[in-house]
Structures are given as C-alpha cells and as structure tokens.
N, C-alpha and C positions, 0 to 999 in steps of 0.2 A: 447542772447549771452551765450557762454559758457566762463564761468568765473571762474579764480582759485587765492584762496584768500591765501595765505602767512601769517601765524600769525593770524589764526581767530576763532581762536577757544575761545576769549576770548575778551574785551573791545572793542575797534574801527570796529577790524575785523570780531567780532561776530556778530556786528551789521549790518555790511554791508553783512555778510552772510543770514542773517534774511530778510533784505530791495532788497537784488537784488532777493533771492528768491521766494516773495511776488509778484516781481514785472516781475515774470514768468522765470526767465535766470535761467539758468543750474547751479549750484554752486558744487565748489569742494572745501574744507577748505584744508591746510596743516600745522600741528602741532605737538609740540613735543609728547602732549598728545595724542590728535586724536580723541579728543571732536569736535563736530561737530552739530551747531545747527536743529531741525528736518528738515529732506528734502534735506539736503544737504548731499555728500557723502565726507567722511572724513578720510583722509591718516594723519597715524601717522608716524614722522620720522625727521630727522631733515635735513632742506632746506638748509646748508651749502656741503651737501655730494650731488654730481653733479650726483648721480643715484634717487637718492632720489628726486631733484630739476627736473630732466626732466620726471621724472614719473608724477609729480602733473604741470609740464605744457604743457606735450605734449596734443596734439588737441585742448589745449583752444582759442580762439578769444580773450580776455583779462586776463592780471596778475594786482592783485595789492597786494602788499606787505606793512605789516602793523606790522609785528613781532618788539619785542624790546628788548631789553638787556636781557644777559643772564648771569646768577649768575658764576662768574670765569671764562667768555668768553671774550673774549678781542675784544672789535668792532665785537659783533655777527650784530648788523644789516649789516654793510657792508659785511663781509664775506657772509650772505645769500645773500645778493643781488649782489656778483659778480657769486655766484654759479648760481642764478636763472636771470642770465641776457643773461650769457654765454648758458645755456639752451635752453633759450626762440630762441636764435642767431641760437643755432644748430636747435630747431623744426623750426624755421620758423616762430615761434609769437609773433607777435613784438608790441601788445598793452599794455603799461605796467602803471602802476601810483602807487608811493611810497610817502609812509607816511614817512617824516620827522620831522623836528620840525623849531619854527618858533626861528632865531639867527644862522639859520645855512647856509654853503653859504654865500651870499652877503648880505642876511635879515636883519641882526642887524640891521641897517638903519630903517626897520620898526616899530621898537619897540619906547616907548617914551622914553627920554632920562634915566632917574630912574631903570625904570624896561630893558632896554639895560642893564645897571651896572649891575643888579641883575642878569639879566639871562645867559650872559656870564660867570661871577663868578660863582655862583653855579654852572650852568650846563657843566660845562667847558670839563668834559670829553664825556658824551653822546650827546655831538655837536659835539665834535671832531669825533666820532664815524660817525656820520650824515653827517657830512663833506667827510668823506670815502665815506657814501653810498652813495650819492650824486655825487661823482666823478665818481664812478662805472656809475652810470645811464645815466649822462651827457656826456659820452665817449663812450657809445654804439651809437650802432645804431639803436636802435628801436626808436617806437614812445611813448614817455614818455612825463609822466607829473609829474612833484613832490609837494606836498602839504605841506605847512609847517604850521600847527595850532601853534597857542598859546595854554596856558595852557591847560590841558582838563579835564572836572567832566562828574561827572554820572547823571546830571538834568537831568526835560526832555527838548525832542528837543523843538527847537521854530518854525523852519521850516528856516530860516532865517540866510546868513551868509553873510561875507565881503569875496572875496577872490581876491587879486590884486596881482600884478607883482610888483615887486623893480624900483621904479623910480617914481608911483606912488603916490599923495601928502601922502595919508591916511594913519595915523598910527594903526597898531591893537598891544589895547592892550587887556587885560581884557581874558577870558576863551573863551570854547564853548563846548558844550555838545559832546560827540563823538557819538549820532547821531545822529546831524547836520553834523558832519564831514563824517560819512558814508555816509550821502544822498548827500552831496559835493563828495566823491570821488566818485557814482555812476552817479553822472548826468558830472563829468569831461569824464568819459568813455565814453560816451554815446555825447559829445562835441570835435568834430576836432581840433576847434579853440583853445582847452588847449592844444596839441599838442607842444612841447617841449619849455612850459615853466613851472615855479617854480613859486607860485602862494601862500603868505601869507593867512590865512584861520583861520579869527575870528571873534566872534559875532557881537560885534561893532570895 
C-alpha cells in the first residue's frame, strides 16, 4: 500500500513508519519538522492547512494519523484531523485509522474503576481534544477505525496486544509499548473487519 503517516516523524508514528516500510508499503511521513525515518519520503509542513493536508494524502491507499498536541494550539489533534479528513473526502481516500487515547469517547467504561478517576482527572483536557477528533472521524465518511491505547512507554515490543470494542467484558488497564501499538495500527489497515469501529488497545 501506499501509505501516508500524520505525525510520524517521531514516537508511535515513527515507528509505524519503520514497520510498514520493512514490511514493503510505500511510506510518506508528514510533519512539522520533516524528519522522516530512512526510506520513507518526508513532507515538512503542518497537517491543519488544507494545502498542505492534501499534498501528503493525495494518491495514498491508506492515512493514519498519530500527531499530538501542539504547544499554544488549541485541540491541534482535531483541527488536523478535520483538515486531513476533508482531504482524503476531496482525493477520494477513504482508508484512514487514528490514534486517540484510551477515556475518550465512550471508553471510560474500559478503564478499572481507580485509574478511570485518574485518567479523566488528569487528562481532562487532551481527551477533550480526542473527543473533537474523534467526532471529526466518526461523521465522515471514510472507512475509519480509531484506536485508543492506554498509557504508552518506549519498552520493547512484546509482539502481543488486547484490542476490544466498548461493551466488551475486558478491562485494559496498564501501558503498552508504541511498538506494539504501531504493529496494531498496521495490521488494523491491513483488517476490513476494524472498519468503523473504536477499538481499546492494551497490553493486558
């Protein structure tokens, strides 16, 4: 596939730039910087300006967007993702999977009761944020799938994850490496059946 990565120039998305290119797909990163791991070709610019947002996904087969806050930007993740949704709407590609976070939406429910308190609390503004993107995603019309990890560290992978739907018994609580989370959002691409749902995404 040809594949255009949103925010990957660095954590989650660098890694899945690394992993889908290994694993033979075309990769395009887009980033404020415009780091770009080898092999990959790398547009610097920022994914909220709707020239910029259809330059890095015209002709791809898949988007996924994995960008995250941005210092004195007010809900940058949503604002990129209504730019690169509206985009994808206008080129005509409609494979998308976003990285959110896991309390955002309907998820709470997934969390165990403790760490629900907590992560509401703290996190209360960059959910709200995710809440945005999220709305963005879920009111298009592409075919999307949203991922909501819990915590995330720089371990290494294990190969190994949980990722369930809300309604689901299983609670996730605990971390997960982001890349396990990379190789989750490349095997969700690569999966019909994630097809518009939102999909909790943790180790145990």
């Amino acid at each position: 596939m040809k594949i255009t990565i949103i925010g990957g120039s660095q954590g989650t998305g660098a890694q899945l730039a690394t992993l889908a290119h290994s694993a033979g797909h075309d990769v395009t990163v887009l980033s404020r910087s415009g780091r770009g791991e080898n092999g990959v070709r790398s547009l610097a610019g920022d994914a909220s300006d709707p020239v910029v947002a259809a330059e890095a996904v015209t002709g791809a087969d898949a988007v996924v967007i994995t960008v995250g806050a941005a210092k004195g930007v007010h809900h940058q993740r949503a604002a990129v993702t209504r730019a690169v949704v509206a985009a994808m709407e206008s080129a005509g590609v409609s494979r998308l999977v976003v990285q959110s976070s896991l309390g955002a939406g309907n998820s709470a429910s997934q969390l165990p009761t403790v760490l629900r308190f907590i992560t509401m609390l703290v996190l209360a503004k960059p959910l709200a944020d995710h809440n945005e993107q999220e709305s963005a995603v879920m009111n298009s019309k592409l075919d999307w799938t949203v991922l909501r990890p819990t915590g995330l560290t720089n371990k290494t992978p294990t190969g190994k994850w949980h990722a369930v739907e809300v309604g689901d018994a299983t609670k996730l609580g605990g971390t997960i490496p982001r890349g396990d989370l990379a190789a989750c959002m490349l095997e969700s691409l690569e999966d019909d059946t994630t097809i518009g749902k939102a999909l909790g995404v943790s180790s145990r």
